[in-house]
C-alpha positions as CSV (number, residue, x, y, z in Angstrom):
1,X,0.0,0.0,0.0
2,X,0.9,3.6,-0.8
3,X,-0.1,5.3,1.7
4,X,-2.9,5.4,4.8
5,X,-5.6,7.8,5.8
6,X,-7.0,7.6,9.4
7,X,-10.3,8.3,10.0
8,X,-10.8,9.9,13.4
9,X,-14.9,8.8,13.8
10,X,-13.4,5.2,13.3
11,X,-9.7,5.6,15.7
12,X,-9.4,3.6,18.4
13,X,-8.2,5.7,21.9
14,X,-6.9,4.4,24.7
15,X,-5.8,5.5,28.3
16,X,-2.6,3.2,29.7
17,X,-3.6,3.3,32.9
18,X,-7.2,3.9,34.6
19,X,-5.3,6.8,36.9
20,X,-3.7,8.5,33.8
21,X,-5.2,12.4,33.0
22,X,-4.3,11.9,29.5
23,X,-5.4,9.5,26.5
24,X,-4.6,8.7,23.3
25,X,-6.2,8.2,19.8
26,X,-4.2,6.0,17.4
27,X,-3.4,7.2,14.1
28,X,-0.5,4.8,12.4
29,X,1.6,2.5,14.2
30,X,3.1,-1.2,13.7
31,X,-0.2,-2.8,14.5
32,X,-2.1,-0.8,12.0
33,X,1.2,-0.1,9.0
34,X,3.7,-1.7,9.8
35,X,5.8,1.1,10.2
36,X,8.3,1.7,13.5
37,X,7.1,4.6,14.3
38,X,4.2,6.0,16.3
39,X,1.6,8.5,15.8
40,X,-1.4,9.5,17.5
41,X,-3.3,12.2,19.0
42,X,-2.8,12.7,22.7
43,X,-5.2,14.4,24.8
44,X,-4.8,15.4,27.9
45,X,-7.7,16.4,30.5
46,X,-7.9,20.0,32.0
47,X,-5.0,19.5,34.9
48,X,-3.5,16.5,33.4
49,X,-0.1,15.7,32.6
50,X,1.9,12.6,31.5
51,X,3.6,11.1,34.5
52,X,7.9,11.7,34.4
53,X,9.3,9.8,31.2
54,X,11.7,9.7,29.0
55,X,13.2,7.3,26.2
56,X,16.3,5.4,25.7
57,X,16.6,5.8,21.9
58,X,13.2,7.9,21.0
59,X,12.4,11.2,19.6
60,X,9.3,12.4,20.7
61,X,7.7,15.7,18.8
62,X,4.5,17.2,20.2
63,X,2.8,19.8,18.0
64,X,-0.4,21.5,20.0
65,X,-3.2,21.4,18.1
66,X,-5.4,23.0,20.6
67,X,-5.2,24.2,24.0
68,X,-2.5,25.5,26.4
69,X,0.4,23.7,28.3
70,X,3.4,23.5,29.7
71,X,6.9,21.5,28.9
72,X,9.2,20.2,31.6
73,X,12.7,19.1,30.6
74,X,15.7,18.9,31.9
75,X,14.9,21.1,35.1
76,X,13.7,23.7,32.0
77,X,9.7,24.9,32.2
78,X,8.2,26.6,29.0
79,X,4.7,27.4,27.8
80,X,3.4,25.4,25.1
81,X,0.1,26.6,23.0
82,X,-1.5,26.0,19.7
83,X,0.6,26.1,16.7
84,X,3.3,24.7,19.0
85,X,6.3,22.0,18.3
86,X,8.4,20.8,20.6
87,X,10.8,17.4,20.3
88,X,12.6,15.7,22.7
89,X,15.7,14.1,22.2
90,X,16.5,10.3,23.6
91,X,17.6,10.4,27.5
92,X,15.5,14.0,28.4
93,X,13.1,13.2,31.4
94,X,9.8,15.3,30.6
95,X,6.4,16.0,31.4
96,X,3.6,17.6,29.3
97,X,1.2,19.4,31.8
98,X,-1.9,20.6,30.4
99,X,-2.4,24.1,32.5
100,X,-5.8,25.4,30.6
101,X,-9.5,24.9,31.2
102,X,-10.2,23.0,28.2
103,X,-8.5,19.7,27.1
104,X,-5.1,20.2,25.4
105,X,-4.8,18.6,22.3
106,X,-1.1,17.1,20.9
107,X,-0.2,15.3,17.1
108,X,2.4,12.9,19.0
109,X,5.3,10.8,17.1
110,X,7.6,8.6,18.6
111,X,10.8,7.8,16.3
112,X,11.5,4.8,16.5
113,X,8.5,3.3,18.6
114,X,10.4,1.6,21.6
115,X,7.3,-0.1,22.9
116,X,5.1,3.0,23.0
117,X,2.5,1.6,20.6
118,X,2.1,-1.6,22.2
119,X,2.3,0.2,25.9
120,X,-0.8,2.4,25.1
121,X,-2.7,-0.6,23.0
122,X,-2.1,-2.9,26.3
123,X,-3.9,-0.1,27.9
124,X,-8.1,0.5,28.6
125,X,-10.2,1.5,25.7
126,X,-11.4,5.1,25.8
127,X,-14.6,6.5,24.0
128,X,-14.0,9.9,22.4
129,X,-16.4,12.8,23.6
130,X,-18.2,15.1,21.4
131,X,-15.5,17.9,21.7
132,X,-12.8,15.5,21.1
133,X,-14.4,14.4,17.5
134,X,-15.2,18.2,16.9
135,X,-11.6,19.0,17.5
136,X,-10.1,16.3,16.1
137,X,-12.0,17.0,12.8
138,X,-11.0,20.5,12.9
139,X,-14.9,21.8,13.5
């Protein structure tokens, strides 16, 4: 196959653990292309933020779609909005804190996967809400 489209009324979402603030809706990965790569849309509730991680061998780009955060790295704190990009190179512990009242919205892609994929696929399903499909479809 050429190529892939992803169809966000039909993406699957999950949360990888039932205490995590933020989710994600799977876009292309091994599972679905074959590729070793990792994209998906990660949303994160109003207050959320992923738990302190960081990745052997992995970029890891964020580009905010919609809302407002903040980046932690490397003892390093700066604001993160829409329009935003930020990558991460292997080894940097981070933290993506969503600091606004609405959910904040990421295009995330892990390069090369390291597990991700299969982390957040092992993880519980999670139905999109009415304002995620709206924002997700660019309404």
């Amino acid at each position: 196959m050429a190529f892939s489209v992803a169809d966000i009324s039909e993406a699957e979402a999950f949360r990888i653990s039932p205490i995590d603030t933020n989710y994600f809706v799977m876009l292309f990965d091994r599972s679905s292309d074959a590729i070793d790569n990792i994209f998906v849309i990660e949303i994160f509730k109003a207050g959320g933020a992923t738990p302190p991680n960081k990745h052997a061998a992995a970029h890891e780009f964020f580009h905010v779609l919609h809302g407002d955060g903040v980046a932690r790295c490397e003892g390093k704190t700066i604001p993160i909005k829409k329009g935003d990009s930020l990558l991460l190179h292997p080894g940097s512990e981070h933290v993506i804190e969503n600091v606004g009242i609405d959910k904040l919205y990421t295009l995330t892609v892990m390069t090369p996967n390291e597990g991700f994929a299969e982390l957040i696929r092992g993880g519980d399903r999670v139905q999109l809400d009415a304002d995620d499909v709206r924002i997700l479809q660019g309404l």
